[in-house]
One Martini backbone bead per residue (centre of mass of N, CA, C, O) as a GRO file, in nm:
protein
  297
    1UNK     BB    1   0.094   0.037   0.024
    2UNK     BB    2   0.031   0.356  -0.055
    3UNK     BB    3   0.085   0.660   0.041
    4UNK     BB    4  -0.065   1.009  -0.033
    5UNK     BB    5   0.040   1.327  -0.073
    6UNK     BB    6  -0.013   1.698  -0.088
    7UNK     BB    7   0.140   1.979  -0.235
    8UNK     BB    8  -0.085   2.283  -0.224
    9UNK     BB    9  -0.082   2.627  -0.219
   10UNK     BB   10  -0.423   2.644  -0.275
   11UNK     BB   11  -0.444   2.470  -0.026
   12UNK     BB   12  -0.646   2.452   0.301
   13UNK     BB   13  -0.736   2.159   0.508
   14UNK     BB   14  -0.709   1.904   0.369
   15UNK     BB   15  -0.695   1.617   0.364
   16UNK     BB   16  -0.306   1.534   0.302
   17UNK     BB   17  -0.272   1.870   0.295
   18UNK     BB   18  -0.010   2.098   0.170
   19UNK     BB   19   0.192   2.393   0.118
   20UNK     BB   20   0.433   2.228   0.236
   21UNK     BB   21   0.660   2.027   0.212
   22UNK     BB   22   0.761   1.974   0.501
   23UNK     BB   23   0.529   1.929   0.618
   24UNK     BB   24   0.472   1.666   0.530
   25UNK     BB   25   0.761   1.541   0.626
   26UNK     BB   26   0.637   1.606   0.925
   27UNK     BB   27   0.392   1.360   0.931
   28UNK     BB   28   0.600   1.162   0.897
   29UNK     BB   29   0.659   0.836   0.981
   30UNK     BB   30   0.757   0.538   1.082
   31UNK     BB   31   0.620   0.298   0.812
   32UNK     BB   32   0.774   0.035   0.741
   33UNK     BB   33   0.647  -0.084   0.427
   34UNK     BB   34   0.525   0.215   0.359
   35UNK     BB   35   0.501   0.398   0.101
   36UNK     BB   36   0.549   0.725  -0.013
   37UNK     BB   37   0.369   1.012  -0.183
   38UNK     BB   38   0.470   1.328  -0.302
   39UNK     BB   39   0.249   1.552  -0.475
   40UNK     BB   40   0.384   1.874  -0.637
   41UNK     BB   41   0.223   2.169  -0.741
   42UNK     BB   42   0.259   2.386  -0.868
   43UNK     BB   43   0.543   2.587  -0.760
   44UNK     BB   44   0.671   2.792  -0.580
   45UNK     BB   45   0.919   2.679  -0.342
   46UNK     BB   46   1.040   2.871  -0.056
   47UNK     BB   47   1.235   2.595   0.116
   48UNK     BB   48   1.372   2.402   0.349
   49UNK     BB   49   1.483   2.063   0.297
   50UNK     BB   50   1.496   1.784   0.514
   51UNK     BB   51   1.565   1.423   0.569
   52UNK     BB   52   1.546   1.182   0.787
   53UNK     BB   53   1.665   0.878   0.860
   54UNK     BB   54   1.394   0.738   0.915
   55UNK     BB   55   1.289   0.832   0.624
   56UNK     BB   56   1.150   0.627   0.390
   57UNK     BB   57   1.014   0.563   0.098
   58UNK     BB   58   1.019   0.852  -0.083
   59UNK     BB   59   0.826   1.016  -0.370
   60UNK     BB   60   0.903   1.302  -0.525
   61UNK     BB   61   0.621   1.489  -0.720
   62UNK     BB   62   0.623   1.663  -1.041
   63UNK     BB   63   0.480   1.887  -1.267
   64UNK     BB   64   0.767   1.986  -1.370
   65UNK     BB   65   1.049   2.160  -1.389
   66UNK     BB   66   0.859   2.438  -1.473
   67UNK     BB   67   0.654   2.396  -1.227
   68UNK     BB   68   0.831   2.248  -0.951
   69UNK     BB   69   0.985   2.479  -0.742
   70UNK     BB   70   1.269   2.411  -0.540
   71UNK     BB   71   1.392   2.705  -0.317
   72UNK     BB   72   1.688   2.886  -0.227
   73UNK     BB   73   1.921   3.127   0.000
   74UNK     BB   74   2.253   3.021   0.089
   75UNK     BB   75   2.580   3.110   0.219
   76UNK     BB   76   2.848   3.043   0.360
   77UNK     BB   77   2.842   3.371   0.379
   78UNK     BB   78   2.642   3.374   0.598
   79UNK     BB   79   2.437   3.410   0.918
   80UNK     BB   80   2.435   3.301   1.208
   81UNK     BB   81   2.265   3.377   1.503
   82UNK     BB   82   2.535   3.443   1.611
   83UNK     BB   83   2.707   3.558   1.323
   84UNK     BB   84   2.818   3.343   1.214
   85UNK     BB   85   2.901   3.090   0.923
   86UNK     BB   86   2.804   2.861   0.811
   87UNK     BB   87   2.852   2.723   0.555
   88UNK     BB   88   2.824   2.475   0.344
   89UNK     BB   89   2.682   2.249   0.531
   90UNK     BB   90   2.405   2.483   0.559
   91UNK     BB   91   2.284   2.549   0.230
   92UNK     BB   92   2.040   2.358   0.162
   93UNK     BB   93   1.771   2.269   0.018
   94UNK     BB   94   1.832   1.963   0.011
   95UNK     BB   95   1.832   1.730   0.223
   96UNK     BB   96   1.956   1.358   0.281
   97UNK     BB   97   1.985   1.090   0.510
   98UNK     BB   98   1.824   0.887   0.366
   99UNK     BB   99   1.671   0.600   0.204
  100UNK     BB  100   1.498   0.596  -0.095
  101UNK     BB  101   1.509   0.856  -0.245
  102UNK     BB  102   1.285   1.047  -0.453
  103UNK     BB  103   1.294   1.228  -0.766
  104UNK     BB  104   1.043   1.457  -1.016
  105UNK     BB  105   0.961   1.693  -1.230
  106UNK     BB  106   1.172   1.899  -1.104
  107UNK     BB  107   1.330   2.154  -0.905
  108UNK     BB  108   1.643   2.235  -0.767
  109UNK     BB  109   1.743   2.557  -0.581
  110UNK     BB  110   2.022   2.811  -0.549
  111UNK     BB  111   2.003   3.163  -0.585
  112UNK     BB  112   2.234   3.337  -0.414
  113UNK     BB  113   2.506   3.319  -0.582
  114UNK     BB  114   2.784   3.387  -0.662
  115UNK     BB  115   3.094   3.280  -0.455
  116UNK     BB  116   3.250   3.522  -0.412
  117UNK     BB  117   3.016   3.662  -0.269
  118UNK     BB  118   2.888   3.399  -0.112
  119UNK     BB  119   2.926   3.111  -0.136
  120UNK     BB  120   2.879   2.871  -0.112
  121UNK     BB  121   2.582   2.676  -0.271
  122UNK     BB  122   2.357   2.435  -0.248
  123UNK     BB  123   2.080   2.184  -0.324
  124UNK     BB  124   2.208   1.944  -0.260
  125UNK     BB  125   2.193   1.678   0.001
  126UNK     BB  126   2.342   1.328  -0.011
  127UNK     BB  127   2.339   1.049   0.263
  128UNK     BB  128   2.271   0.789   0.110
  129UNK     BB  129   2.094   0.528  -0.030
  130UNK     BB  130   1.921   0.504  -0.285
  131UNK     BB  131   1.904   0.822  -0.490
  132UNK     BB  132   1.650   0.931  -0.699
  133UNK     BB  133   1.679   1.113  -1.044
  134UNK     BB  134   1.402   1.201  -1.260
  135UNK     BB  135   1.373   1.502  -1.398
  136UNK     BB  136   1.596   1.706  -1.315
  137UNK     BB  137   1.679   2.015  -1.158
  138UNK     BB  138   1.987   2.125  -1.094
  139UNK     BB  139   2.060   2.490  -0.941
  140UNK     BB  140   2.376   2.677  -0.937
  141UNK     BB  141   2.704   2.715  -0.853
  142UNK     BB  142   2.891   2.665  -0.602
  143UNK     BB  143   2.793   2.318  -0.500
  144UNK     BB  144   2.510   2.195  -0.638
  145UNK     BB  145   2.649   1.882  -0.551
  146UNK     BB  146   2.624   1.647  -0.284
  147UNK     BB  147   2.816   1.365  -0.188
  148UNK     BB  148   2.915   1.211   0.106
  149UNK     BB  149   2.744   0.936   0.062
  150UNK     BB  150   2.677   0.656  -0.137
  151UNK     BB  151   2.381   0.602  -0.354
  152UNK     BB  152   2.356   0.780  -0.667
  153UNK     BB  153   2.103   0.861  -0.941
  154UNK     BB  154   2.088   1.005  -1.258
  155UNK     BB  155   1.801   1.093  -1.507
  156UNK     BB  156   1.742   1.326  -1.712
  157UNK     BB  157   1.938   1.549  -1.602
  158UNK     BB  158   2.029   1.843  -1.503
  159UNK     BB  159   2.290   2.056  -1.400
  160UNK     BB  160   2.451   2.316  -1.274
  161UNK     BB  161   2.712   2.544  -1.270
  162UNK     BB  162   3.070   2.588  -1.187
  163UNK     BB  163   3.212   2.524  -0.927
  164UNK     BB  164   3.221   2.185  -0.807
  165UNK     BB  165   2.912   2.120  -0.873
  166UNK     BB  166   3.019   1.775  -0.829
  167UNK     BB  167   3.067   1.653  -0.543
  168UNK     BB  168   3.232   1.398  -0.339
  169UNK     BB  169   3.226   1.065  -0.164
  170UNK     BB  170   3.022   0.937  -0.381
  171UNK     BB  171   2.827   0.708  -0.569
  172UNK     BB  172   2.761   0.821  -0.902
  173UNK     BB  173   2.539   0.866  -1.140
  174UNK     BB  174   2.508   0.992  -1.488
  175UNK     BB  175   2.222   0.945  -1.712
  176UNK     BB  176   2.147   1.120  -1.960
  177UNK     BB  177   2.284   1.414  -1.905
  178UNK     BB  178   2.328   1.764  -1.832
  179UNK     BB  179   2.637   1.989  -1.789
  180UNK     BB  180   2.601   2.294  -1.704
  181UNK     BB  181   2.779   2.577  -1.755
  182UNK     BB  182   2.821   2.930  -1.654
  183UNK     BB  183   3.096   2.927  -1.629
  184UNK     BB  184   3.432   2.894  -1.514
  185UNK     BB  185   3.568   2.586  -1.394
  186UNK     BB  186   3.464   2.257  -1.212
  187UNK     BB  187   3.260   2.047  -1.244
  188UNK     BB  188   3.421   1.843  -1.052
  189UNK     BB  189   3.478   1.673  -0.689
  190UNK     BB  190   3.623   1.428  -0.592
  191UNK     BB  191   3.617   1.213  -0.265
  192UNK     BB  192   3.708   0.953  -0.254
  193UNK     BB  193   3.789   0.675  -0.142
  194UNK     BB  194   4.079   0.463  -0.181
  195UNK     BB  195   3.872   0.157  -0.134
  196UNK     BB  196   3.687   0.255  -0.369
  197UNK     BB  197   3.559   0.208  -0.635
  198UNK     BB  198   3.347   0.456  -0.617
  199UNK     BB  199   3.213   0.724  -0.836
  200UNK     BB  200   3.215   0.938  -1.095
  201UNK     BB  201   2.944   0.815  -1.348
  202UNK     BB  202   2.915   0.917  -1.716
  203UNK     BB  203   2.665   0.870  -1.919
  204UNK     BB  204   2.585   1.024  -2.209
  205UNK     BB  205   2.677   1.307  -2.152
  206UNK     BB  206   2.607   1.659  -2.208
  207UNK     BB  207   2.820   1.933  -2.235
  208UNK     BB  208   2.742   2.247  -2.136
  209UNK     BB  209   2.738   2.632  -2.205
  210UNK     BB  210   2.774   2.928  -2.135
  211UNK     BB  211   2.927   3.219  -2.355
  212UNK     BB  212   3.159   3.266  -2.115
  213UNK     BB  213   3.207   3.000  -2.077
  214UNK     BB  214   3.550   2.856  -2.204
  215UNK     BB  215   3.703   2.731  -1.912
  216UNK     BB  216   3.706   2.433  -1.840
  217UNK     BB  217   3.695   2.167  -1.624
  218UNK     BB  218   3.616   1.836  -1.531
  219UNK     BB  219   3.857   1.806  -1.289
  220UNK     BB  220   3.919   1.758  -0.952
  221UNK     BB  221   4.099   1.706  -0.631
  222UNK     BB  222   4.003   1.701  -0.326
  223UNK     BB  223   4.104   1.400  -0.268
  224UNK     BB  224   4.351   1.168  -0.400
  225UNK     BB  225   4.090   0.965  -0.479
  226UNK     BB  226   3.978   1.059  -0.707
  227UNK     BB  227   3.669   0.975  -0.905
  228UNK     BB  228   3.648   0.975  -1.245
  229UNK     BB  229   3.396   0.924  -1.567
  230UNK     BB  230   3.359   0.912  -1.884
  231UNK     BB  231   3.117   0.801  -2.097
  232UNK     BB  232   3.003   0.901  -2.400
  233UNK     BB  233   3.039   1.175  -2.428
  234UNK     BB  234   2.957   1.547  -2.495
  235UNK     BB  235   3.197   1.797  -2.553
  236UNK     BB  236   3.236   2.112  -2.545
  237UNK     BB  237   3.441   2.404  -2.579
  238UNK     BB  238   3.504   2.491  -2.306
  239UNK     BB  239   3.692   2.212  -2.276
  240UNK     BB  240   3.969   2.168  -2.238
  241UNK     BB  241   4.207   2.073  -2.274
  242UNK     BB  242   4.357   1.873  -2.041
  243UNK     BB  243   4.091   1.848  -1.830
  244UNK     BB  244   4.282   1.817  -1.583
  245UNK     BB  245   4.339   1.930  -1.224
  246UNK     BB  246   4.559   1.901  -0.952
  247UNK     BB  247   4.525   2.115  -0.709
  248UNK     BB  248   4.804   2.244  -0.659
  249UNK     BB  249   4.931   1.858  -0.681
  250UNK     BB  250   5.111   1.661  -0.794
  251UNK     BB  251   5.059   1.391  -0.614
  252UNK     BB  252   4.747   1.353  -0.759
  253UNK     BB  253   4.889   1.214  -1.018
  254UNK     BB  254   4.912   0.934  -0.876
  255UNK     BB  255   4.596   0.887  -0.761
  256UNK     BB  256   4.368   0.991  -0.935
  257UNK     BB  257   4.070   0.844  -1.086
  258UNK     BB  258   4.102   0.917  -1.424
  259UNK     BB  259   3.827   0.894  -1.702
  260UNK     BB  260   3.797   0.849  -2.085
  261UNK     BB  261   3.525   0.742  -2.312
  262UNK     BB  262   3.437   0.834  -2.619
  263UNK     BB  263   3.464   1.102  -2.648
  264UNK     BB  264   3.281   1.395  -2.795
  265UNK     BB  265   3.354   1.662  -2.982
  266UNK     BB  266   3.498   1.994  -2.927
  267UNK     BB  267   3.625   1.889  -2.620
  268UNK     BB  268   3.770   1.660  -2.737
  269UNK     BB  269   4.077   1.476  -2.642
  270UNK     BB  270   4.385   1.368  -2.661
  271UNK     BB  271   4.562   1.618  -2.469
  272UNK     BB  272   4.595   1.549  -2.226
  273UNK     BB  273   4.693   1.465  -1.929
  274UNK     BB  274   4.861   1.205  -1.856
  275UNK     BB  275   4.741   1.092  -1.579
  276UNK     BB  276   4.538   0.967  -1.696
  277UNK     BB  277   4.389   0.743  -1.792
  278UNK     BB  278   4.433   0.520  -1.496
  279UNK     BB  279   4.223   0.286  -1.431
  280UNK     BB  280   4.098   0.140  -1.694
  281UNK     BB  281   4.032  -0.003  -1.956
  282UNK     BB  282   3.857   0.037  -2.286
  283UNK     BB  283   3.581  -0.103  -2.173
  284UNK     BB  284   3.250  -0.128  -2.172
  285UNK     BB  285   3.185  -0.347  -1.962
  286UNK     BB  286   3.330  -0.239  -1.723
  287UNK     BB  287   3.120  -0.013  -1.673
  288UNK     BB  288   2.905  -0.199  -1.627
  289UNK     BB  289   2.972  -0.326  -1.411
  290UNK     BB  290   3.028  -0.105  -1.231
  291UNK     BB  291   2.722   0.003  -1.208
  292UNK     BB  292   2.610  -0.290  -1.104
  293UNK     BB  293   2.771  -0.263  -0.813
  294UNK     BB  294   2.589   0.001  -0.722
  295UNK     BB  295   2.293  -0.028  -0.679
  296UNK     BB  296   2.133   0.077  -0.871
  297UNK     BB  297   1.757   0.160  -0.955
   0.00000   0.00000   0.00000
């Protein structure tokens, strides 16, 4: 049996029926098997989504990317109550703690403005297993996407950002999805831990840039054995030829775990720096397996 919420903010009294997401969301108990849809009607919601660990198998369903849209805007150099900083891992529009949830249809910003003003500023903090994203738009500037464990999938996705934008050290697939730079900075930042397979692996996804965007990295490596793949994608010509950058340290040329297989487009080069391409041979094959053991559905 599933459960149904709406989130619509044109009703109000009805049961079942709540104006804002979070509302519904503090309203589920730890429910067993019983899995819950939360169907969210067109309209800007402009609050912050917490999603606790207790609370499983919850598929947030919107009226369409341009339709229902979750916004917020929080930047780490922002102060809280106290006057301090908040930092980076306190401005997400949606944290998600728990395992199992769902996003589809739907709009997910952090509208607060560029990193140099405004600092770091998540759109989504993911910490769980099985976190799956389809049809949906990821936007915001630097650190749009945090995954700092677990197993998390997009499939038809958009992602925006400039800097870092899709960092963390979780394993997650990006698949048939749009990674669009707004400005010039880097992609990727993984911080895989040293013994996992699993880092950042993009299939069949093409890279666009707004027309300003000219100097894009692929990825940095926040810690040194960051893992990223590109795999059959679509680079436009903003995409460096070096492809990545060491983060001013040479020793993660030793240790970084990037590749790219059968890249195309104005994007793609054979001169990347010499470290990549260090981690599988290219085989379409290993690829499939690496993905089917990340468990993802």
């Amino acid at each position: 049996m599933i459960m149904i919420l709406i989130v619509n903010q044109e009703k109000q009294g009805e049961e079942n029926c709540f104006t804002c997401i979070q509302d519904a969301v503090n309203y589920l108990r730890p429910h067993g098997l019983e899995a819950v849809t939360i169907k969210v009607a067109p309209g800007i919601y402009r609050e912050r989504i917490m999603i606790p660990p207790h609370l499983t198998e919850i598929n947030f369903m919107g009226s369409g990317e341009n339709e229902t849209i979750i916004v917020n805007g929080l930047g780490a150099k922002d102060k809280d109550t106290l006057g301090n900083p908040l930092g980076t891992f306190k401005t997400a529009t949606v944290e998600i703690f728990s395992d199992d949830i769902s996003f589809s249809n739907l709009t997910i910003e952090n509208d607060v403005g560029v990193g140099e003003k405004y600092g770091q500023a998540l759109a989504v903090a993911a910490h769980g297993e099985r976190i799956a994203f389809e049809n949906v738009s990821l936007i915001g500037y630097q650190d749009t996407f945090y995954s700092s464990k677990g197993t998390q999938r997009f499939l038809h996705c958009r992602i925006e950002g400039d800097v870092d934008f899709i960092f963390g050290g979780g394993s997650v697939v990006f698949e048939d999805c749009v990674i669009h730079s707004r400005r010039n900075g880097y992609i990727t930042a993984a911080s895989t831990p040293k013994d996992a397979l699993s880092g950042f692996v993009f299939l069949r996804c093409e890279l666009t840039a707004d027309n300003e965007a000219d100097k894009v990295y692929l990825g940095r490596p926040w810690r040194p054995y960051a893992h990223t793949v590109f795999y059959d994608c679509k680079l436009g010509r903003h995409i460096l030829t070096a492809g990545w950058d060491n983060w001013r340290n040479e020793a993660n040329e030793q240790t970084a775990r990037y590749t790219e297989i059968h890249s195309h487009g104005e994007g793609a080069s054979e001169e990347r720096v010499p470290w990549c391409n260090n981690w599988f041979e290219k085989d379409s094959h290993l690829i499939e397996d690496y993905c089917n053991r990340l468990q993802i559905k």
